[in-house]
C-alpha positions in Angstrom: -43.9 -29.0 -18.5 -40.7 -28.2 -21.0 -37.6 -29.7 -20.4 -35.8 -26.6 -21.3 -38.1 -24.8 -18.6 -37.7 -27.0 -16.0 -34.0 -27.3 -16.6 -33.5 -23.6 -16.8 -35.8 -23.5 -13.6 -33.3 -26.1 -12.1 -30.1 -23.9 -12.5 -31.1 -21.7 -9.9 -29.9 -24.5 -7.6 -26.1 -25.1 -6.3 -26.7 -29.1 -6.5 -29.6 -29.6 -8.8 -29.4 -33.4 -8.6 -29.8 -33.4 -4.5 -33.3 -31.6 -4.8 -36.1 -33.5 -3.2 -38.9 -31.5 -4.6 -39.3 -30.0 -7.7 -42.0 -27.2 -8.3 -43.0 -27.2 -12.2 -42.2 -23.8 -13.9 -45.8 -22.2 -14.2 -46.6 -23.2 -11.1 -43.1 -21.4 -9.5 -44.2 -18.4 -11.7 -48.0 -18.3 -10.8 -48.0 -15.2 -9.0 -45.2 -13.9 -8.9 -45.1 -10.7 -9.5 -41.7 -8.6 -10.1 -41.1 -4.9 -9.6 -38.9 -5.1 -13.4 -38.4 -0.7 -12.6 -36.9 -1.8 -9.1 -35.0 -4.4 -10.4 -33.6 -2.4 -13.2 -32.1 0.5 -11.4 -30.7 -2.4 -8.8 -29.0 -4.0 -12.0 -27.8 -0.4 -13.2 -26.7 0.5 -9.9 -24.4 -3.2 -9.5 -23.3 -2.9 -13.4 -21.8 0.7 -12.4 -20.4 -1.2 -9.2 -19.0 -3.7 -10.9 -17.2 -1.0 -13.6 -16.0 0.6 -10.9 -14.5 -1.7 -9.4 -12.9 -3.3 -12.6 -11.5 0.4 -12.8 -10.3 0.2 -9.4 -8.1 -2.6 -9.6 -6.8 -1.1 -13.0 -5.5 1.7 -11.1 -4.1 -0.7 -8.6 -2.3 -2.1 -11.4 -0.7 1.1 -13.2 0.0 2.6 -9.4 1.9 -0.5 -8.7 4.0 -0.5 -11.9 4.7 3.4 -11.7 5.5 2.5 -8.0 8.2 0.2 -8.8 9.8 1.7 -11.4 10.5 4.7 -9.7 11.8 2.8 -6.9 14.1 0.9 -9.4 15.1 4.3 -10.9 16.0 5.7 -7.6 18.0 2.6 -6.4 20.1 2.3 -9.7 20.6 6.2 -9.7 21.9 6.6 -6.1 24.2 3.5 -7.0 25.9 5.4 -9.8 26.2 8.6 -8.4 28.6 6.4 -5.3 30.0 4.3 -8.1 31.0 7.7 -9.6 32.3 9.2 -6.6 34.5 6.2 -5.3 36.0 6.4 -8.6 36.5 9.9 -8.3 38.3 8.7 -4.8 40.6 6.4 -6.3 41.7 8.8 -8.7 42.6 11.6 -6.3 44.4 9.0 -4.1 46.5 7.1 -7.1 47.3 10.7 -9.0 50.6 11.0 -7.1 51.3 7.2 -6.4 53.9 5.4 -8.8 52.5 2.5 -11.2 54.2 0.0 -9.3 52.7 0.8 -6.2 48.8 0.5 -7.3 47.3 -2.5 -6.8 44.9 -2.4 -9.5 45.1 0.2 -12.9 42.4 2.6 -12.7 41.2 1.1 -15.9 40.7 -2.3 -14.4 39.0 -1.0 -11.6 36.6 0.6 -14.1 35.6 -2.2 -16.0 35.2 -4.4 -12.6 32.5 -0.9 -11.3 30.9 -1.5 -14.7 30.4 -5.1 -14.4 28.7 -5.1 -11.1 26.9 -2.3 -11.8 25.3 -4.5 -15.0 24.8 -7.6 -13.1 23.1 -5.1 -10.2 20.8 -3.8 -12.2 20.2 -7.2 -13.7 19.3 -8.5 -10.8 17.5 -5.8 -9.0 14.8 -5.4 -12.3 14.3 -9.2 -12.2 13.7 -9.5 -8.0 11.5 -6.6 -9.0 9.5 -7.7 -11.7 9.2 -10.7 -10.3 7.8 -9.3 -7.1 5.4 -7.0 -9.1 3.8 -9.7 -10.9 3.3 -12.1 -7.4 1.1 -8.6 -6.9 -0.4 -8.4 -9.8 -1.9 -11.9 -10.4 -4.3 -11.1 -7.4 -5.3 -7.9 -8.5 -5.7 -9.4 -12.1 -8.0 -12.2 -10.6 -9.9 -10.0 -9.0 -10.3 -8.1 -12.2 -11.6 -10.5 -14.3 -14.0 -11.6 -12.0 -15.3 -8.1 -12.2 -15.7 -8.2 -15.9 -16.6 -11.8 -16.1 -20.0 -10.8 -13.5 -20.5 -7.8 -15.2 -20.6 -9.8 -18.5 -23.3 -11.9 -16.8 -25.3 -9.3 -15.3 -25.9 -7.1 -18.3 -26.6 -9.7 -20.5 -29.5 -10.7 -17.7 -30.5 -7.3 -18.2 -31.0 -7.0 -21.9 -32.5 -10.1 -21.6 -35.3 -9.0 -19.0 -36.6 -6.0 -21.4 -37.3 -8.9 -23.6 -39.6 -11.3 -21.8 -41.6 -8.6 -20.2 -45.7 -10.3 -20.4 -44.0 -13.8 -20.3 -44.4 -14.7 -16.8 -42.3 -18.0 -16.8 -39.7 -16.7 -18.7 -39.7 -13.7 -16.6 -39.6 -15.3 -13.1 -36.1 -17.1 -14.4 -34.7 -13.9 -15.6 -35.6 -12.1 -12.5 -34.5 -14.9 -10.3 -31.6 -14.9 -12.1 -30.8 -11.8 -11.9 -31.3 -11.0 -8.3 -28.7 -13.9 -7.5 -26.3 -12.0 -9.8 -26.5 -8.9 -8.2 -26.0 -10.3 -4.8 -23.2 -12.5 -5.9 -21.8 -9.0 -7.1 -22.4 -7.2 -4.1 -20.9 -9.8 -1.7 -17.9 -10.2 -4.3 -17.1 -6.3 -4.0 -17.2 -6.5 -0.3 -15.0 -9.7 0.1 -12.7 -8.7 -2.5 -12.6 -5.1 -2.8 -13.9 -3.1 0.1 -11.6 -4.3 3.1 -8.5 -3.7 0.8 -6.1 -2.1 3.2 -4.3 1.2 1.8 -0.2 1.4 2.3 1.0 4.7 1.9 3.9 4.6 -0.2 5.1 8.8 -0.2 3.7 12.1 0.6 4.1 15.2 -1.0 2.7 18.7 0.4 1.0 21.9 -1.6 0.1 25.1 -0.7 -3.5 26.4 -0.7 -3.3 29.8 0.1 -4.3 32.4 -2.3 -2.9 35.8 -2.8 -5.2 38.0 -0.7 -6.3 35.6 1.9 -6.0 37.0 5.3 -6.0 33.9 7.9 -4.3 30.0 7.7 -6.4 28.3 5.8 -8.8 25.4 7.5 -9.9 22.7 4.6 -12.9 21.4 6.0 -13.7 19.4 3.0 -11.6 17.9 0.0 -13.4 16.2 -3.5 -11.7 14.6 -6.1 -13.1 14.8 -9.8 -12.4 11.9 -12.4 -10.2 13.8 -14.1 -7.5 14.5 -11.4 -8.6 18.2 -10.7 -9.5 18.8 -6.8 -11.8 21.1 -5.2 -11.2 22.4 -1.5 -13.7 24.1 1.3 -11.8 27.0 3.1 -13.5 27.3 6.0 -11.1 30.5 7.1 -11.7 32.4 4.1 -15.7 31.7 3.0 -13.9 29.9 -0.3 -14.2 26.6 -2.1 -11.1 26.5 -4.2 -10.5 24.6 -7.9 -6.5 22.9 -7.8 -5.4 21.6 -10.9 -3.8 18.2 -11.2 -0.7 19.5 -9.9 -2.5 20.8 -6.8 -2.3 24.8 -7.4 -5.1 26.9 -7.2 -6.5 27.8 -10.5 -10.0 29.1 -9.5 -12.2 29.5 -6.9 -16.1 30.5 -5.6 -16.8 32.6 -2.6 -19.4 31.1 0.0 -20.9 32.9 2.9 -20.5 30.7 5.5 -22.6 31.3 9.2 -22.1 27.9 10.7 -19.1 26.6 12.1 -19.5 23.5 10.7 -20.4 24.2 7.5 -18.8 24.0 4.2 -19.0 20.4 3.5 -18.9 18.9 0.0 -19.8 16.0 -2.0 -19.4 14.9 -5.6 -22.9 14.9 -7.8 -21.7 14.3 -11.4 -18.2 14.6 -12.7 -18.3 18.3 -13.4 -20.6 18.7 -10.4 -20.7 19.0 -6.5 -22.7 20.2 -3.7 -21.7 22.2 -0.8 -23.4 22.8 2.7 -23.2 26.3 3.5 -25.5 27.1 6.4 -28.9 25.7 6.0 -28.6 25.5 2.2 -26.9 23.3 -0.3 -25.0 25.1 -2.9 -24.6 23.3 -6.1 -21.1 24.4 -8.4 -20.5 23.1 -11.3 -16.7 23.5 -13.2 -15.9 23.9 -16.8 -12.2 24.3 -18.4 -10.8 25.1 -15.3 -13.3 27.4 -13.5 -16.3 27.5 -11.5 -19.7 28.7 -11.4 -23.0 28.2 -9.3 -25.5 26.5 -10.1 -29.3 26.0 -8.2 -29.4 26.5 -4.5 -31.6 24.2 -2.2 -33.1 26.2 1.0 -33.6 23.6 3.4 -35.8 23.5 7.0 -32.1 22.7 9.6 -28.7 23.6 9.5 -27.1 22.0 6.9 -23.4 19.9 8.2 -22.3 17.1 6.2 -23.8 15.9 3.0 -23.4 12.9 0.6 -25.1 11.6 -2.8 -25.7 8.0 -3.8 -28.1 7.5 -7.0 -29.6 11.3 -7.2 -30.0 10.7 -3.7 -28.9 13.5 -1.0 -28.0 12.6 2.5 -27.8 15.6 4.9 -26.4 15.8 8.5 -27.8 18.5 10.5 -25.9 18.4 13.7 -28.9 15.6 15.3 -30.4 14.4 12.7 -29.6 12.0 9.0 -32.2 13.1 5.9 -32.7 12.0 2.8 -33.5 14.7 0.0 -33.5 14.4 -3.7 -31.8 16.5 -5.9 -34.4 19.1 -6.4 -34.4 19.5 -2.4 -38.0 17.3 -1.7 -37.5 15.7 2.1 -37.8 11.9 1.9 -37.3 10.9 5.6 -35.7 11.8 8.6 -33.4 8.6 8.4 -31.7 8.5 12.1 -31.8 11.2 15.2 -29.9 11.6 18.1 -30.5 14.4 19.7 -29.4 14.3 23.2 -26.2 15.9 22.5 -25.5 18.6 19.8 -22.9 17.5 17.1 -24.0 13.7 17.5 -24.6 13.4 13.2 -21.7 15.6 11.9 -20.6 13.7 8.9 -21.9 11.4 6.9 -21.0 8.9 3.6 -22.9 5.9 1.7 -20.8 2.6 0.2 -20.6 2.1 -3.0 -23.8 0.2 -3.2 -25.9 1.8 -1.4 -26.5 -0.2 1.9 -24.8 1.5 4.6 -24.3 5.3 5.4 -22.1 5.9 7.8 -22.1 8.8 10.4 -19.5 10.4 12.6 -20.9 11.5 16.3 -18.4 14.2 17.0 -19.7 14.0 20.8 -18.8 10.8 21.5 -16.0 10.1 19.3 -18.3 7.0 17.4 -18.5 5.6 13.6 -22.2 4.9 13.4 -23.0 2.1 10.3 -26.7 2.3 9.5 -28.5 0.3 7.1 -30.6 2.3 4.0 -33.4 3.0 5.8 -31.2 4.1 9.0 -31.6 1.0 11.0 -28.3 0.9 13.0 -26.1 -1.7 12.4 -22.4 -1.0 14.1 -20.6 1.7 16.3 -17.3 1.9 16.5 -15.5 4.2 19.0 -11.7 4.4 19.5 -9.3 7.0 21.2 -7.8 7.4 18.1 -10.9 8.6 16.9 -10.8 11.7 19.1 -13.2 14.5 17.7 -14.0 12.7 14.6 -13.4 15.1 11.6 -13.6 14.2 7.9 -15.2 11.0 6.8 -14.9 9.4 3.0 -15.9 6.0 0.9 -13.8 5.2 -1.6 -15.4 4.4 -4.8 -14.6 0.3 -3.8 -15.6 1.1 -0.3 -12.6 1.7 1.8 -13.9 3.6 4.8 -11.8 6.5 5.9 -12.1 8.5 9.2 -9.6 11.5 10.6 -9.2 11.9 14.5 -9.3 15.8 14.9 -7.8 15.8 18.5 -5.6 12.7 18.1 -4.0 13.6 14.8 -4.7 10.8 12.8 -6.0 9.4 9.6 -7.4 5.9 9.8 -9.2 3.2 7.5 -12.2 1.4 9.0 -13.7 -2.2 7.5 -16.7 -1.6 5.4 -18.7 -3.4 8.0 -18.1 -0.2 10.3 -16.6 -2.2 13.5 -13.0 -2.2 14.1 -10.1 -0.3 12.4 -8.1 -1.9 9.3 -4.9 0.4 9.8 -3.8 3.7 10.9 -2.5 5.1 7.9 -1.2 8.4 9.1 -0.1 10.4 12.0 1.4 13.6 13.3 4.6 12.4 12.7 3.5 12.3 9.4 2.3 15.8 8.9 -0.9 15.7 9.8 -1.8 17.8 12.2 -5.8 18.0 13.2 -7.3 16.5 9.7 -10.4 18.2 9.0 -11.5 16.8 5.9 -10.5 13.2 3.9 -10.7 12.0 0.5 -9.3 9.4 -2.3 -8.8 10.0 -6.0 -8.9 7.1 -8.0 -6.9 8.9 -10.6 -3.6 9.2 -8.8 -4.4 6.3 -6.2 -4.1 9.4 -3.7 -5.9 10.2 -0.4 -6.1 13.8 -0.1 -6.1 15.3 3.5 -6.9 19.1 4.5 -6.0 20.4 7.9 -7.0 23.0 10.3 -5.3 25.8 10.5 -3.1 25.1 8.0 -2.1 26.4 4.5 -1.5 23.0 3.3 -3.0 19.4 2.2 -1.4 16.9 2.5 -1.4 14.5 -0.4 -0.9 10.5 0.5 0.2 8.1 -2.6 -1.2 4.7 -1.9 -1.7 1.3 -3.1 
């Protein structure tokens, strides 16, 4: 037995030096057998993960910096518009007094506004630069741990393609590798997925086209990469393209038989799927319009819908399945059916290991495992008539409350509530559908009944 082998074989261990038993290499290796086409798409699957995530915290970066230089702007602004106005005062009030009588010349006053003004703003920046940065450092660590693992992990994956028919050196590389990705998995969650949102402003925009006939009802909201939005009108059988400024620029009409039809989910970056009855209708966009694509006839009545990996998962009102792309059943995942509208929504983490339905019924957050195993249910009043449902790309969890008004994040592990992060004293007014761009650190909320979204800047 190598050295080299055994040493490498030895790395594997947190404290190599408290080991009581050492297995030589070929012996370790001797039948084991790895699935490298399983283990690949695993390492792909983390790699995109892990850029996503590096991404993420990016974003977290640039939103905060926009963030507090607006909020400088706005402070300094409003501070010279009274500046200029109590100068404006003193003027009116010492135009008809005598120079003996004033107490200081105008001019003096001036130059003592100016001053304070300076050292203000001097001030302010640095409290506020210095306050960024404290916020910052963290995101920054958390960044270049991202890139650090990714560095790792894909350098563990060029090397596997390499040592294919060399068993020994393959068990290392596998072994290796599988502690990588769940290292990298366990990092996003701890660092990344429990992140709780503050909302930081709100603006509202206008839906409604010319020629519909009824208040709009958004039943489902998706964000593309590049900041454009599409919207499901339940009211008028439309799914509606906004621009990055939110206005309608072009839209698709959809037949629509089932109430709660009409949900959407993101398939490529110029692609998405829509449930429209018991079919999935795929639309793609292309400078600025839209245009369908295949159809998939499917068996139920199609509710909510969600994509991981080529992967579709389909609600039909009971039931959780699985479908590829080109509309082949895998499984039946999870059923309840003593109730109608008990699997209503549903949405899969970033990697891949929990789906999460809503059980309109009962007012429950159901976490399952990948093959539908369940693993938490969450119920809260709060939760009343649970409408849209989203995962961020770092795996935020975000739930409306239909009948209580309210738009709340949920940990990743699917079992209590991280923060209620808006309400009907904020606007929102039974939340239909949910969803966060990454490109405008945004989350996106439609309503029923309602001609508006209601956009959410966070960080």
């Amino acid at each position: 037995m190598k050295f080299l082998r055994l040493g490498l074989f030895l790395n594997f261990h947190i404290l190599p030096i408290l080991c009581l038993q050492v297995t030589p290499l070929p012996k370790a290796a001797r039948g084991k057998s790895t699935n490298f086409k399983n283990l690949s798409v695993s390492t792909e699957n983390t790699l995109s993960q892990m850029k996503q995530c590096q991404t993420y915290q990016e974003d977290r970066m640039k939103s905060l910096k926009v963030s507090y230089k607006e909020h400088e702007r706005l402070i300094v602004d409003g501070l010279r518009v009274n500046i200029v106005s109590y100068l404006r005062e003193c003027e009116t009030s010492t135009a008809n007094t005598t120079h003996e009588h004033m107490q200081y010349p105008i001019g003096e006053m001036r130059e003592e506004i100016k001053y304070l003004l300076a050292d203000f703003e001097k001030s302010t920046i640095k409290e506020k630069k210095e306050e960024l940065n404290l916020k910052q450092i963290s995101l920054k660590i958390v960044r270049n741990s991202c890139i650090r693992l990714h560095y790792e992990l894909f350098h563990l994956h060029v090397a596997i393609s390499k040592v294919l028919g060399k068993p020994e050196l393959s068990f290392i590389a596998s072994k290796k590798c599988l502690e990588n990705i769940q290292q990298s998995n366990m990092f996003i969650k701890e660092n990344v997925s429990n992140h709780v949102f503050t909302v930081n402003g709100k603006s509202v925009h206008n839906v409604k086209m010319q020629g519909d006939s009824y208040t709009c009802w958004i039943t489902a909201v998706c964000a593309l990469p590049n900041g454009q939005v599409l919207v499901a009108d339940y009211a008028h059988n439309k799914v509606k393209l906004l621009n990055q400024q939110y206005r309608v620029v072009s839209h698709l009409d959809v037949k629509v038989k089932s109430l709660k039809s009409l949900d959407m989910c993101l398939i490529t970056p110029t692609e998405v799927a829509v449930t429209v009855h018991d079919e999935v209708q795929f639309i793609t966009v292309s400078q600025s319009q839209l245009a369908k694509g295949k159809k998939l006839k499917l068996q139920h009545t199609c509710y909510g819908i969600a994509q991981h990996q080529s992967d579709l998962y389909i609600c039909s009102g009971t039931a959780l399945y699985k479908y590829t792309l080109s509309g082949k059943l895998v499984c039946r995942l999870y059923e309840d059916s003593l109730a109608h509208d008990t699997v209503d929504k549903c949405a899969v983490s970033p990697t891949g290991d929990r789906l999460y339905i809503t059980n309109w019924d009962k007012y429950k957050l159901l976490t399952l495992t990948r093959d539908g195993t369940l693993l938490a249910t969450y119920t809260d009043p709060a939760l009343g008539g649970l409408g849209g449902l989203h995962v961020t790309p770092a795996g935020q969890v975000l739930v409306c409350g239909y009948w209580s008004d309210t738009v709340l994040q949920v940990g990743w592990e699917g079992e209590s509530k991280l923060a209620t992060l808006a309400t009907k004293e904020d606007g929102v007014w039974g939340p239909c559908s949910v969803c966060y761009c990454s490109t405008t650190s945004s989350i996106i909320v439609g309503l029923l009944r309602d001609d508006n979204i209601l956009v959410f800047r966070v960080e």
